[in-house]
N, CA and C atoms as an extended XYZ file, in Angstrom:
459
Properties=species:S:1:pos:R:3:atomname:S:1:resname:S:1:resid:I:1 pbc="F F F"
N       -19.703      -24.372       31.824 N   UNK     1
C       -18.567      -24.064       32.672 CA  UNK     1
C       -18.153      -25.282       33.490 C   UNK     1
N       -19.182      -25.623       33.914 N   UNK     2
C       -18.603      -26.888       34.783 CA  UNK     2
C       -18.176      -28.377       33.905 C   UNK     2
N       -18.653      -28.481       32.977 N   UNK     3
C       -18.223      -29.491       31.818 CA  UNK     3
C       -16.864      -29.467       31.268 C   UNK     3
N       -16.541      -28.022       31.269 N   UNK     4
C       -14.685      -27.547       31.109 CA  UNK     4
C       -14.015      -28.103       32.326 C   UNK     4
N       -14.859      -27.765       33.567 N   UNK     5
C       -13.898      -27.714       34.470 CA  UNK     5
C       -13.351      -29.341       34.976 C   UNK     5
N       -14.755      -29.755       34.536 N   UNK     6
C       -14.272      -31.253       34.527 CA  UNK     6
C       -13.241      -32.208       33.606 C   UNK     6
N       -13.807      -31.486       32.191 N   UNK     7
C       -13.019      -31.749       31.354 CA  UNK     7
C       -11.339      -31.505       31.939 C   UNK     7
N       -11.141      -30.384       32.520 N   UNK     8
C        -9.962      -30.141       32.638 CA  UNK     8
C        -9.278      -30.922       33.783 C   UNK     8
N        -9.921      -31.401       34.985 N   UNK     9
C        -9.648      -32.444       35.630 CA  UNK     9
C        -9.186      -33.569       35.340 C   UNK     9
N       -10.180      -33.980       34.727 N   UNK    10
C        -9.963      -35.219       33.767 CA  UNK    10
C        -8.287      -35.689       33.144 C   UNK    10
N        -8.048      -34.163       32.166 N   UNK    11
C        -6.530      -34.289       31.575 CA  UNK    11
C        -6.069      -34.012       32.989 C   UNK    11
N        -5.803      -33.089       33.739 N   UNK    12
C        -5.193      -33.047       34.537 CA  UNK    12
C        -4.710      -34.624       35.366 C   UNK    12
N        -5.789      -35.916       35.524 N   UNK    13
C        -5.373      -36.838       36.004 CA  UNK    13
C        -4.730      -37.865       35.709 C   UNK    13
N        -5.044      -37.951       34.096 N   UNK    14
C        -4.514      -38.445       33.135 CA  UNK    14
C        -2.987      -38.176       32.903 C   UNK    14
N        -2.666      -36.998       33.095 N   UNK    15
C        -1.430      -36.054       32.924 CA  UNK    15
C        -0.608      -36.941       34.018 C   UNK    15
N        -1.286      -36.748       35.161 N   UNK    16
C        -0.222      -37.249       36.793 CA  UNK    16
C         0.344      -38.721       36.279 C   UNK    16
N        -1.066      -39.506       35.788 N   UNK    17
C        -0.760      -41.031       35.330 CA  UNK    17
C         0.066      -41.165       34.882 C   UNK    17
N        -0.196      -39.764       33.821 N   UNK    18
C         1.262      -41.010       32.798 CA  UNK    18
C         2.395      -40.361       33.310 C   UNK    18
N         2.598      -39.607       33.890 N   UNK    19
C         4.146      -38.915       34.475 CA  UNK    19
C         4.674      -39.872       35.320 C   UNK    19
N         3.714      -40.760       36.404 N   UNK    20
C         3.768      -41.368       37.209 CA  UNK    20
C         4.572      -42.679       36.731 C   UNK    20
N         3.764      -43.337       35.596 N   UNK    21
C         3.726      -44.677       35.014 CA  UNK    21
C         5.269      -44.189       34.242 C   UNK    21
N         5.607      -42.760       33.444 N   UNK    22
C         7.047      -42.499       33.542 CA  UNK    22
C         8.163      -43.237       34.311 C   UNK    22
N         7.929      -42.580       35.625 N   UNK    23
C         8.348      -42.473       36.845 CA  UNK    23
C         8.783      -44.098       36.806 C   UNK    23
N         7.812      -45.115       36.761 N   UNK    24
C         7.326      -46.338       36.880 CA  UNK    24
C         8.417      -46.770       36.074 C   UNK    24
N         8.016      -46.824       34.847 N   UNK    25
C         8.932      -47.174       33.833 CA  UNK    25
C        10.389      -47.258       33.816 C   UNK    25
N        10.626      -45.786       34.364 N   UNK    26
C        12.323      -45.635       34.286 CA  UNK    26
C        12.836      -46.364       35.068 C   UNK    26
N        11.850      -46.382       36.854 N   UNK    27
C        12.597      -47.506       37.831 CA  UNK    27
C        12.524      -49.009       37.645 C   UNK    27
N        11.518      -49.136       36.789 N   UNK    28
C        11.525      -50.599       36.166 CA  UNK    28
C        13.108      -50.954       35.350 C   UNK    28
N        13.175      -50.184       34.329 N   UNK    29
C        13.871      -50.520       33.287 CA  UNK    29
C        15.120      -50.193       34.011 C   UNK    29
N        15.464      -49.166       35.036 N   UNK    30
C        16.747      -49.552       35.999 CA  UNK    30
C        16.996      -50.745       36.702 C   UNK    30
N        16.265      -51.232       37.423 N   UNK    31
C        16.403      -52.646       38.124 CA  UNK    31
C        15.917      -53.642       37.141 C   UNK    31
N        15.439      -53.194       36.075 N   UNK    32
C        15.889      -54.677       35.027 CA  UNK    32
C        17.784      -54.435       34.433 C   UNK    32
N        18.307      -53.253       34.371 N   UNK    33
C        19.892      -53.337       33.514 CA  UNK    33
C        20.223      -53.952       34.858 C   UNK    33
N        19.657      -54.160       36.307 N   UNK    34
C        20.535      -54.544       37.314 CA  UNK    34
C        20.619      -55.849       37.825 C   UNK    34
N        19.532      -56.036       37.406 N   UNK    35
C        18.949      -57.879       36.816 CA  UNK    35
C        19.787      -58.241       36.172 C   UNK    35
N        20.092      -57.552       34.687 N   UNK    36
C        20.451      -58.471       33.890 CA  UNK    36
C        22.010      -58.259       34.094 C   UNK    36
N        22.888      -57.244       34.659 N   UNK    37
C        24.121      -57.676       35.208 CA  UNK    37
C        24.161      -58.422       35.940 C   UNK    37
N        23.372      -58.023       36.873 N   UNK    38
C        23.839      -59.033       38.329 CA  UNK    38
C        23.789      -60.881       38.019 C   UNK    38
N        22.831      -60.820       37.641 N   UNK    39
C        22.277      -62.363       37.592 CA  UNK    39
C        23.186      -63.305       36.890 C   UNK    39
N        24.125      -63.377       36.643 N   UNK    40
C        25.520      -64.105       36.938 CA  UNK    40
C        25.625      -64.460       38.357 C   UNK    40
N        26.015      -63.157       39.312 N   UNK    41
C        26.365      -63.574       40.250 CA  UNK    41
C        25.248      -64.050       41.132 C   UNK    41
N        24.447      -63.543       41.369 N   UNK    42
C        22.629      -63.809       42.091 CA  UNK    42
C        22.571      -65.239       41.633 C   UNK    42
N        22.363      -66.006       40.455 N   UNK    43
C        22.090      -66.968       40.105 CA  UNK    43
C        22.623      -68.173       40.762 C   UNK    43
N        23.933      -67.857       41.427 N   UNK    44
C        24.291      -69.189       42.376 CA  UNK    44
C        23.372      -68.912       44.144 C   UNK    44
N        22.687      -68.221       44.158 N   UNK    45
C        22.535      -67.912       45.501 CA  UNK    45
C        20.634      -68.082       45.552 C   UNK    45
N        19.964      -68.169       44.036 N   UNK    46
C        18.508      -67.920       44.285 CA  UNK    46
C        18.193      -68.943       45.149 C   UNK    46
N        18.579      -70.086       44.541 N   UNK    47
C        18.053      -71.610       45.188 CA  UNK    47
C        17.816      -71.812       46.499 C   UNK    47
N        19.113      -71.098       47.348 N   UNK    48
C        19.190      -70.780       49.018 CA  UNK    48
C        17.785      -70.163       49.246 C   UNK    48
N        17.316      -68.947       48.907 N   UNK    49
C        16.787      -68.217       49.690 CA  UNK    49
C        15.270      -68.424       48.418 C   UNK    49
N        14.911      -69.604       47.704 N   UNK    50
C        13.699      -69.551       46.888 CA  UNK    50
C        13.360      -69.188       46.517 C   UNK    50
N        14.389      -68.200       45.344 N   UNK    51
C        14.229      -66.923       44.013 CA  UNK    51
C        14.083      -67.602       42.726 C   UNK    51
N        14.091      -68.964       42.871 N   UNK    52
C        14.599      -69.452       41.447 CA  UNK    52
C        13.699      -68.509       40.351 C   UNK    52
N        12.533      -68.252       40.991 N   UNK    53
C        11.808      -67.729       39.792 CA  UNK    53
C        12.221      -66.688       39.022 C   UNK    53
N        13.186      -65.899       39.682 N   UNK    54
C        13.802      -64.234       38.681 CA  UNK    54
C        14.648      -64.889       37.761 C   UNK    54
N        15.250      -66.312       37.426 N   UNK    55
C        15.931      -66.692       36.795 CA  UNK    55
C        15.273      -67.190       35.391 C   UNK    55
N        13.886      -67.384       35.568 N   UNK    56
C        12.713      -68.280       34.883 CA  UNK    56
C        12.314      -67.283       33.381 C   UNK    56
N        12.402      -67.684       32.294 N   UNK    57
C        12.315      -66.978       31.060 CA  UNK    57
C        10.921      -66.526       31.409 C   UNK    57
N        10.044      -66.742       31.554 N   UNK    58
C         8.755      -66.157       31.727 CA  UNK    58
C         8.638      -65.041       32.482 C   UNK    58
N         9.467      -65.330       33.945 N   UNK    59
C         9.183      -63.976       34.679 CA  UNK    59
C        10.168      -62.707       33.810 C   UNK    59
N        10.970      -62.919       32.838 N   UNK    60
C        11.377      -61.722       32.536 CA  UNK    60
C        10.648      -61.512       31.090 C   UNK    60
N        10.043      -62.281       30.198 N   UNK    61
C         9.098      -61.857       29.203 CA  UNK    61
C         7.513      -61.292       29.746 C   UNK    61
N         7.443      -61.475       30.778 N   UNK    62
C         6.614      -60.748       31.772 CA  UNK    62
C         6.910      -59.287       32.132 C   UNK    62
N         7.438      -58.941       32.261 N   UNK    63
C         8.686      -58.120       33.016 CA  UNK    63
C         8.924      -57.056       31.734 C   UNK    63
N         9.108      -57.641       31.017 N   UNK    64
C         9.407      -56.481       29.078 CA  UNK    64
C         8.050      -56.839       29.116 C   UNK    64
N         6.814      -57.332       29.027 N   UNK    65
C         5.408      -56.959       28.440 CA  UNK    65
C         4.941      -56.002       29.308 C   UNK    65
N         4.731      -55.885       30.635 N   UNK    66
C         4.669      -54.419       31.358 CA  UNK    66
C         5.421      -53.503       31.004 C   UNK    66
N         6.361      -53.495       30.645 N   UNK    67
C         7.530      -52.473       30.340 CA  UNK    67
C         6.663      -51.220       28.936 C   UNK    67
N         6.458      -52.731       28.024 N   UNK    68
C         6.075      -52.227       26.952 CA  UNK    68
C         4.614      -51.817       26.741 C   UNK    68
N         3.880      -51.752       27.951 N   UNK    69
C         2.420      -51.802       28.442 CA  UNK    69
C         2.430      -50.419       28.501 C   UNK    69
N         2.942      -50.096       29.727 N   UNK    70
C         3.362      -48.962       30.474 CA  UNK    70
C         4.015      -48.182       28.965 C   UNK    70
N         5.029      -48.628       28.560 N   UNK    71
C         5.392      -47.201       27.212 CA  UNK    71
C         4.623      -46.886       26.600 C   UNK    71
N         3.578      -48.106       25.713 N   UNK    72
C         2.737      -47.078       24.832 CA  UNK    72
C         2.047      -46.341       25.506 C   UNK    72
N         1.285      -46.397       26.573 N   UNK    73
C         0.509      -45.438       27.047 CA  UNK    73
C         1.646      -44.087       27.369 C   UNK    73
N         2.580      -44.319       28.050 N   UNK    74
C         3.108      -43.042       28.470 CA  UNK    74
C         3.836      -41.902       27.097 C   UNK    74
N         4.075      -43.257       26.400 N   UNK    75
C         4.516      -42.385       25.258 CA  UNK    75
C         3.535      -41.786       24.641 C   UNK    75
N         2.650      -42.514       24.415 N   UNK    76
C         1.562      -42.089       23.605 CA  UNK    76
C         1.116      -40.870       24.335 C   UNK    76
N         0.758      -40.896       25.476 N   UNK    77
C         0.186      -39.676       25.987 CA  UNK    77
C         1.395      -37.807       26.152 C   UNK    77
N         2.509      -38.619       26.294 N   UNK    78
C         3.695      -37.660       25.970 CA  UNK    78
C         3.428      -36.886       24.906 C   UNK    78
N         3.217      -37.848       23.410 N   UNK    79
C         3.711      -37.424       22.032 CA  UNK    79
C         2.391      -36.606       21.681 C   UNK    79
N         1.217      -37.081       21.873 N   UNK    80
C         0.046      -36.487       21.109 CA  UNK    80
C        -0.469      -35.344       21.856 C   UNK    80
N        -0.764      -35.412       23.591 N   UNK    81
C        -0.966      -34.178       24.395 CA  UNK    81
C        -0.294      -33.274       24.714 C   UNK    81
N         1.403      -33.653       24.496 N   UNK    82
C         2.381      -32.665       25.206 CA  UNK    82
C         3.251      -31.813       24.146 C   UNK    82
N         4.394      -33.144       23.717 N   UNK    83
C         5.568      -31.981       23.256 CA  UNK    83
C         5.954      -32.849       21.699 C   UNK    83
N         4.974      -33.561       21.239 N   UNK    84
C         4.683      -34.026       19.729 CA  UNK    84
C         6.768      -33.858       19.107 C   UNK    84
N         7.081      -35.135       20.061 N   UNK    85
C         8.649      -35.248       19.676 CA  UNK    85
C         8.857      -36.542       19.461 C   UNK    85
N         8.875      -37.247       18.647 N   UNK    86
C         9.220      -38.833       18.423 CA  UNK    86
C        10.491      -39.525       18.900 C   UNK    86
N        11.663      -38.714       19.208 N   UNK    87
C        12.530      -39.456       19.214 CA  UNK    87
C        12.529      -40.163       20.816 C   UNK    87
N        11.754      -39.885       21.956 N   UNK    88
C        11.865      -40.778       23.424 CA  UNK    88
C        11.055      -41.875       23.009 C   UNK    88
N         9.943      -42.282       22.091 N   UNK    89
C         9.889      -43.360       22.037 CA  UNK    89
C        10.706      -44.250       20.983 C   UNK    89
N        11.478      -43.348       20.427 N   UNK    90
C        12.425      -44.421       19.201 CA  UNK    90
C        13.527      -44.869       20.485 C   UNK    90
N        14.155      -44.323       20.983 N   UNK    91
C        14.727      -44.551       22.256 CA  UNK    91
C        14.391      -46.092       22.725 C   UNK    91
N        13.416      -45.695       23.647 N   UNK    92
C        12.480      -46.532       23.946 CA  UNK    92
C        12.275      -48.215       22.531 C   UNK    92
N        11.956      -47.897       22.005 N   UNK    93
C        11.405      -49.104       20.900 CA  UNK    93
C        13.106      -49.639       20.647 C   UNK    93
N        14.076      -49.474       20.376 N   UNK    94
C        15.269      -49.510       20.390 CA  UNK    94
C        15.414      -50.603       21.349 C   UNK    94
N        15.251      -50.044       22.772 N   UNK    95
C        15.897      -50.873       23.418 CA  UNK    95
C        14.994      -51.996       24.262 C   UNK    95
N        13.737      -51.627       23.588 N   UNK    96
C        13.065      -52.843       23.690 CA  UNK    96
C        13.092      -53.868       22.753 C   UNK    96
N        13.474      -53.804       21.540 N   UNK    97
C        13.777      -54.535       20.541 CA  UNK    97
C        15.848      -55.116       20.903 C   UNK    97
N        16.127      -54.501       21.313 N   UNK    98
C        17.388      -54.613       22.026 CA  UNK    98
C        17.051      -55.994       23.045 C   UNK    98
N        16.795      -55.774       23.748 N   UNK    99
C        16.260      -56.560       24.688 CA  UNK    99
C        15.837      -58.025       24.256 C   UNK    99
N        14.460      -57.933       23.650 N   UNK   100
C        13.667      -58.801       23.537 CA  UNK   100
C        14.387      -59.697       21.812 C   UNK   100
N        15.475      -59.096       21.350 N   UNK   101
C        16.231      -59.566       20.533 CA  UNK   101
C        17.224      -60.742       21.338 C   UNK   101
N        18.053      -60.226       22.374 N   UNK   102
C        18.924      -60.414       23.383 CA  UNK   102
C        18.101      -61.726       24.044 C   UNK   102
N        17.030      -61.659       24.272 N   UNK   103
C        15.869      -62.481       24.974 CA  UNK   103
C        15.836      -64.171       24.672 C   UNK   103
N        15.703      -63.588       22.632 N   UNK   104
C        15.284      -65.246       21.902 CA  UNK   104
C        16.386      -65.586       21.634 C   UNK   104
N        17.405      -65.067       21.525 N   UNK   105
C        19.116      -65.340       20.881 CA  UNK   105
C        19.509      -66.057       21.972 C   UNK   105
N        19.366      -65.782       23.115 N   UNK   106
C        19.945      -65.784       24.185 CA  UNK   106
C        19.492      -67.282       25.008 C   UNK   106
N        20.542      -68.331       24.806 N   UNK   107
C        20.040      -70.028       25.213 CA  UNK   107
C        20.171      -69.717       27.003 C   UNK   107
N        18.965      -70.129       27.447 N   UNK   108
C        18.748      -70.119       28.806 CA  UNK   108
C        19.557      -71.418       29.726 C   UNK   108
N        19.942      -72.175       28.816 N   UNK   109
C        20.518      -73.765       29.238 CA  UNK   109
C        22.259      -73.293       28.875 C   UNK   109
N        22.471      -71.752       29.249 N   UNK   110
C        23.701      -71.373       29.039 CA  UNK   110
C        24.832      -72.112       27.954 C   UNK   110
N        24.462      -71.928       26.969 N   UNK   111
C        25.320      -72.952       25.683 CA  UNK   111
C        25.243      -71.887       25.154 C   UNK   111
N        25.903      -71.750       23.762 N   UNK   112
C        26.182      -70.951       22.835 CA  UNK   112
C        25.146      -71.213       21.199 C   UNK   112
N        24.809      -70.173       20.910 N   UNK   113
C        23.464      -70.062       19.801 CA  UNK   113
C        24.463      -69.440       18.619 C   UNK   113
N        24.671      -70.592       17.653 N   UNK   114
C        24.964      -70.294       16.699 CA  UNK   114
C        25.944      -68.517       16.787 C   UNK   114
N        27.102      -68.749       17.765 N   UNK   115
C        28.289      -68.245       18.179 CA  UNK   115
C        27.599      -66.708       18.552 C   UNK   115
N        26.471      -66.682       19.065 N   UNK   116
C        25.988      -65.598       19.883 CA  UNK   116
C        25.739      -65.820       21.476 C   UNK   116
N        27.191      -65.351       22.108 N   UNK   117
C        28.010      -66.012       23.710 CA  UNK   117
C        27.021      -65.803       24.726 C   UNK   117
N        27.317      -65.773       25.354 N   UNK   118
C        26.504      -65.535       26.927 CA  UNK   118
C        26.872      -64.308       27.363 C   UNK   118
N        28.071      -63.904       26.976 N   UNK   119
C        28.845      -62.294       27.406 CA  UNK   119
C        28.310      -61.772       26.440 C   UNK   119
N        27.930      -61.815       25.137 N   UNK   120
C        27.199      -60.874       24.725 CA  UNK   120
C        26.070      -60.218       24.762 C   UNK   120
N        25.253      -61.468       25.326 N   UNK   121
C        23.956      -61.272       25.916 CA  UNK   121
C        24.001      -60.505       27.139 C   UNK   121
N        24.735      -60.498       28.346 N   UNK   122
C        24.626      -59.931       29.456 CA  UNK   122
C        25.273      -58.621       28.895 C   UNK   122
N        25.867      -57.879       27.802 N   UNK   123
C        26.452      -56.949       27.536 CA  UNK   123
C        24.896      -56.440       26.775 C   UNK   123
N        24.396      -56.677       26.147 N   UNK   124
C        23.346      -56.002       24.966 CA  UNK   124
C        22.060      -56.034       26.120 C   UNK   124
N        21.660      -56.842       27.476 N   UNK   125
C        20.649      -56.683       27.612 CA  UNK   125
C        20.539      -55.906       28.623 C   UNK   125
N        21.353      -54.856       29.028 N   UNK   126
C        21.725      -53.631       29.971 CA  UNK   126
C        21.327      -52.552       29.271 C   UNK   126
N        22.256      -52.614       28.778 N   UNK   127
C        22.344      -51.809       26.945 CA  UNK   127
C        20.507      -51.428       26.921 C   UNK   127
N        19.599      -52.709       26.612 N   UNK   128
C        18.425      -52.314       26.285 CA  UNK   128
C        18.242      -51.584       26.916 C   UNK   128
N        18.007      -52.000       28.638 N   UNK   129
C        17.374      -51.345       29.545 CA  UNK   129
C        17.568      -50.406       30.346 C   UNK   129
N        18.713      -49.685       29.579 N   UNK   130
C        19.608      -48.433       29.539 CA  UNK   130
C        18.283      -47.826       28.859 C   UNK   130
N        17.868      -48.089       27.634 N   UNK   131
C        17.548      -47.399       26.515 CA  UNK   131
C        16.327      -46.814       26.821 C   UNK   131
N        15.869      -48.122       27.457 N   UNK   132
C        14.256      -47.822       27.540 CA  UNK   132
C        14.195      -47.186       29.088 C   UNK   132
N        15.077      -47.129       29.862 N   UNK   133
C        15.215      -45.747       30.993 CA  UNK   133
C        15.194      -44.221       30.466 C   UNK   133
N        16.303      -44.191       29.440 N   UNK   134
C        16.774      -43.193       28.771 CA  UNK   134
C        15.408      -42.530       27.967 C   UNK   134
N        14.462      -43.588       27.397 N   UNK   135
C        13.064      -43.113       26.528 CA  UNK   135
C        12.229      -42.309       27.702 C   UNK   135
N        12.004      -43.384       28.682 N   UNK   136
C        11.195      -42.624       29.768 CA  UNK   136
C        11.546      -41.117       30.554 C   UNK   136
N        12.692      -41.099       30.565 N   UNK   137
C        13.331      -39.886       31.518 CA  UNK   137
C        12.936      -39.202       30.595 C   UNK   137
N        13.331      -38.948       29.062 N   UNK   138
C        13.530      -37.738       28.012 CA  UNK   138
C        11.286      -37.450       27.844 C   UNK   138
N        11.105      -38.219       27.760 N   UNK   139
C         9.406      -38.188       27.838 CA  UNK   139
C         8.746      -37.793       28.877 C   UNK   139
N         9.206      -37.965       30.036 N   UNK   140
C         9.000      -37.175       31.162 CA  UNK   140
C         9.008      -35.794       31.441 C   UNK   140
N        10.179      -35.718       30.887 N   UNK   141
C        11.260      -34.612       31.115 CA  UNK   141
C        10.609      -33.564       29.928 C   UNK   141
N        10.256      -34.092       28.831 N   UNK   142
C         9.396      -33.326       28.094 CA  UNK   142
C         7.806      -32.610       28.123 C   UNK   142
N         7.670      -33.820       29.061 N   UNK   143
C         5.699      -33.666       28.857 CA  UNK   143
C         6.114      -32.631       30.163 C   UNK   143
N         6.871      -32.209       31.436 N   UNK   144
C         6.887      -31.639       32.188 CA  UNK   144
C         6.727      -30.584       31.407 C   UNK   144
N         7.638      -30.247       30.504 N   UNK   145
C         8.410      -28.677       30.339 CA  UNK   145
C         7.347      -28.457       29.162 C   UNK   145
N         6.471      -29.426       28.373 N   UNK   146
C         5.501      -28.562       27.937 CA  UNK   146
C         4.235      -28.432       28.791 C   UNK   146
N         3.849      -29.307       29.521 N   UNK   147
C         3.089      -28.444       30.601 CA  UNK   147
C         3.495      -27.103       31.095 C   UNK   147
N         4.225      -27.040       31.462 N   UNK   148
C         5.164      -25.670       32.339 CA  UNK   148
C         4.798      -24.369       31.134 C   UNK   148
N         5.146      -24.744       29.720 N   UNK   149
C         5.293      -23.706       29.057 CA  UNK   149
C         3.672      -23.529       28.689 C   UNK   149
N         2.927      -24.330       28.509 N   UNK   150
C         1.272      -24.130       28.194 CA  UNK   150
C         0.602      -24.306       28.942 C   UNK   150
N         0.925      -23.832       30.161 N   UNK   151
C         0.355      -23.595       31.799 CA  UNK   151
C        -0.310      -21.973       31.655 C   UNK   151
N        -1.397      -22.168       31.935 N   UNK   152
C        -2.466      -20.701       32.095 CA  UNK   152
C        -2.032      -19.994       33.271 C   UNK   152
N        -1.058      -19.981       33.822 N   UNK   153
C        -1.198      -19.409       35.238 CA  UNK   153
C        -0.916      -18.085       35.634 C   UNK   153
């Protein structure tokens, strides 16, 4: 009895995590589509106030490797414990491949890559992080409502 009850703790904490790291995710991948609009205009102003670093290719391939840290686990724990639905992480993988496509195409020394613009890049890499908001909310939003429905209570 008490080996269940632990057992059941256990998922139970696991459960909060990944709802949480959800949670995590979606506000990540919002203030990255707000990054990657803004930072046109932000970009004349980091130097003043000693931001240069949000401009720095590393801190944002940093930035998508947590992203994508945080999904498999949350997805993973979504798809196999909860509501066994694939399409929030195709979502998700979409617009991380969106992204991290947008990423290497995308000349940091603002020039043009074999006629792939700079406006296209700030257009597709919102877009990603639209996507991979959109994966997290629907995975959330799922693992809730099958908890709710395979709740003993």
């Amino acid at each position: 009895m008490q080996t269940v009850r632990n057992n059941n703790m256990i998922k139970s904490i696991r459960h909060n995590i990944a709802l949480k790291l959800d949670s995590i995710g979606f506000i990540a991948s919002t203030v990255c589509a707000i990054h990657c609009m803004a930072m046109p205009f932000i970009i004349l102003f980091l130097t003043l106030y000693g931001l240069q670093f949000i401009a720095n290719p590393i801190f944002e391939i940093t930035f998508v490797s947590v992203s994508m840290a945080i999904g498999v686990f949350t997805f993973r724990h979504g798809y196999f414990k909860h509501h066994k639905k694939i399409y929030p992480f195709i979502i998700f993988a979409g617009g991380l491949i969106i992204i991290t496509a947008g990423h290497f195409l995308h000349d940091h020394n603002h020039s043009e890559i074999e006629g792939f613009s700079d406006y296209l890049f700030l257009m597709i890499s919102p877009l990603g992080a639209l996507l991979i908001g959109l994966g997290h909310y629907l995975n959330r939003k799922l693992t809730k409502i099958s908890k709710i429905k395979n709740c003993n209570c």
